[in-house]
GUNU-913664 format. One record per residue: residue in one letter; x, z, y of N, C-alpha, C, O in turn; residue number from 1. Coordinates in nm, 3 decimals, padded with zeros to 5 digits. Layout:
BEGIN
residu nu nw nv cau caw cav cu cw cv ou ow ov num
A X Z Y X Z Y X Z Y X Z Y NUM
...
//
This chain:
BEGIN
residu nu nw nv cau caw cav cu cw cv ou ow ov num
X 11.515 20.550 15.561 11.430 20.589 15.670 11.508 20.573 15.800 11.562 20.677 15.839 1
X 11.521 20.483 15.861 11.515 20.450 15.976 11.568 20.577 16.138 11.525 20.601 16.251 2
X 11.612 20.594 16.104 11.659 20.664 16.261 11.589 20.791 16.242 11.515 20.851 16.319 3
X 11.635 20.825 16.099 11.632 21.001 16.084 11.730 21.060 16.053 11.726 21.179 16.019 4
X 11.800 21.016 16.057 11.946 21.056 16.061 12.034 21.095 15.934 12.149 21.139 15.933 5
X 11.921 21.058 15.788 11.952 21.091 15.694 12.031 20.998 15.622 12.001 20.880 15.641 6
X 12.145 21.024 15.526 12.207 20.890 15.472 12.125 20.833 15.387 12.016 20.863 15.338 7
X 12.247 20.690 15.373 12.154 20.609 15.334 12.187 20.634 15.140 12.273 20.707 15.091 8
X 12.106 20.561 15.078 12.080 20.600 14.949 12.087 20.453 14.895 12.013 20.367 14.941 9
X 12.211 20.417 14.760 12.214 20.318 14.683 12.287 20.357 14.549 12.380 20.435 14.533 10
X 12.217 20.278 14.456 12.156 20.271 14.307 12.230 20.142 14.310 12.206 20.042 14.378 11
X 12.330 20.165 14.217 12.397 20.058 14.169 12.431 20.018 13.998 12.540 20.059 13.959 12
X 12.367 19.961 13.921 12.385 19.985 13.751 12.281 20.068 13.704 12.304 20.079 13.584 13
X 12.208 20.113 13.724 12.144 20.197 13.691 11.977 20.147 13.686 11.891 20.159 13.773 14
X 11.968 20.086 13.546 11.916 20.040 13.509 11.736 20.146 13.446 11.735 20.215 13.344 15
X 11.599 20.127 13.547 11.475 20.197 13.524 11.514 20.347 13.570 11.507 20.448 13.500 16
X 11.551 20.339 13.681 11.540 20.467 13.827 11.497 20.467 13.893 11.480 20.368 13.965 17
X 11.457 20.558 13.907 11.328 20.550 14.059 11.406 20.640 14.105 11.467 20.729 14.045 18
X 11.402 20.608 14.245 11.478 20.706 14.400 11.380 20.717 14.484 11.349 20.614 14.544 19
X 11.313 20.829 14.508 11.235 20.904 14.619 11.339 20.973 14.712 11.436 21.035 14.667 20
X 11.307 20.955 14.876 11.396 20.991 14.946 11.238 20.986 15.051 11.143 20.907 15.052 21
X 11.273 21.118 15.138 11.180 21.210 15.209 11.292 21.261 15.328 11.412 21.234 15.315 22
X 11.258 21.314 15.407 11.355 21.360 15.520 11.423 21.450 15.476 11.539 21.446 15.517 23
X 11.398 21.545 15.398 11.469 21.681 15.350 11.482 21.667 15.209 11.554 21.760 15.172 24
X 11.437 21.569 15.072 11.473 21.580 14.997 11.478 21.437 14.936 11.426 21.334 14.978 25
X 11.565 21.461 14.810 11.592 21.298 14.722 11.570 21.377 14.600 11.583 21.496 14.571 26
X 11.523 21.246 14.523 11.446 21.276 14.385 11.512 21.119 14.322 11.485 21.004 14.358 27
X 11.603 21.166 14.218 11.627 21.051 14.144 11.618 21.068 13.967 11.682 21.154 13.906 28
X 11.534 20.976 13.905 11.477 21.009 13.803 11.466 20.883 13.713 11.450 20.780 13.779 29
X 11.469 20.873 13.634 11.438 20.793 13.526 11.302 20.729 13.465 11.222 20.780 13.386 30
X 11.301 20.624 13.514 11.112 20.590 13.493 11.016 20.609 13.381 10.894 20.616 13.363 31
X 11.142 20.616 13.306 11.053 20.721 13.135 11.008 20.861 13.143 10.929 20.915 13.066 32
X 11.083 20.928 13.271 11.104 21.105 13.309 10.976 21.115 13.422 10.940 21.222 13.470 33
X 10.930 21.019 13.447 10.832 20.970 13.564 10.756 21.118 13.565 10.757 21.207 13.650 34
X 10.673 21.104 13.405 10.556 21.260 13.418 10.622 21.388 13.423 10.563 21.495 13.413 35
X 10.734 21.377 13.436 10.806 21.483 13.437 10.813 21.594 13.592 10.828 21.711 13.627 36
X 10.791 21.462 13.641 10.758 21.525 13.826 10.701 21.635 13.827 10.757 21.718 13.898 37
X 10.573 21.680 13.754 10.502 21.772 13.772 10.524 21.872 13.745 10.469 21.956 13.816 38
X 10.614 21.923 13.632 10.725 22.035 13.565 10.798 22.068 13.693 10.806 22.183 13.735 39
X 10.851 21.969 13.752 10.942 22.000 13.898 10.848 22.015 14.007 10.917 22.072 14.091 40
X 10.766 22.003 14.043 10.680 22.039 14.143 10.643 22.197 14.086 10.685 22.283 14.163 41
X 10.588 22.238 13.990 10.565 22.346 13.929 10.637 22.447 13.940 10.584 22.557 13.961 42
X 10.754 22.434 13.931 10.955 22.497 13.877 10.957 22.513 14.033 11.048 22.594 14.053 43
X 10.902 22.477 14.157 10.922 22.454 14.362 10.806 22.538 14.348 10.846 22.651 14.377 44
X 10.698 22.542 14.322 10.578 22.636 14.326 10.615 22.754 14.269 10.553 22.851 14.313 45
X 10.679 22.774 14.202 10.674 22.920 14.098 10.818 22.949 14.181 10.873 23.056 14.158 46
X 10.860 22.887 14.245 10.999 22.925 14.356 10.978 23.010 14.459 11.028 23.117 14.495 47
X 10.864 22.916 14.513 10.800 22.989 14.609 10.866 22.880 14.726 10.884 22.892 14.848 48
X 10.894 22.771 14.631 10.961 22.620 14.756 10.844 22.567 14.808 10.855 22.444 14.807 49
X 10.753 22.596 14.845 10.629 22.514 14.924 10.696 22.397 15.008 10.671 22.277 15.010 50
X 10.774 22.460 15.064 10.827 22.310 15.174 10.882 22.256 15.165 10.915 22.203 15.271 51
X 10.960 22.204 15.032 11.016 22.084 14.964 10.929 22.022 14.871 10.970 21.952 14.779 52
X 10.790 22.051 14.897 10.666 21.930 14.821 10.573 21.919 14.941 10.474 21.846 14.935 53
//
């Protein structure tokens, strides 16, 4: 992201990863772990993390 001042993010060897990168958070995951997102969105809700989704 471009002139947000956040570093930059590289995946090297790592073969079926997906990297989500947002201003305040990074999400790096395994593209088989994909449906798994929702367990972690859930696990930020039951936190009471509203503002890291």
């Amino acid at each position: 992201m471009p002139g947000t001042g956040a570093p930059a993010v590289a995946v090297v060897g790592l073969p079926g990863v997906a990297v989500v990168r947002t201003p305040d958070a990074l999400l790096v995951l395994s593209r088989e772990a994909a449906q798994d997102v929702k367990t972690v969105v859930d696990r930020l809700r039951a936190a009471g993390r509203e503002e890291l989704l």
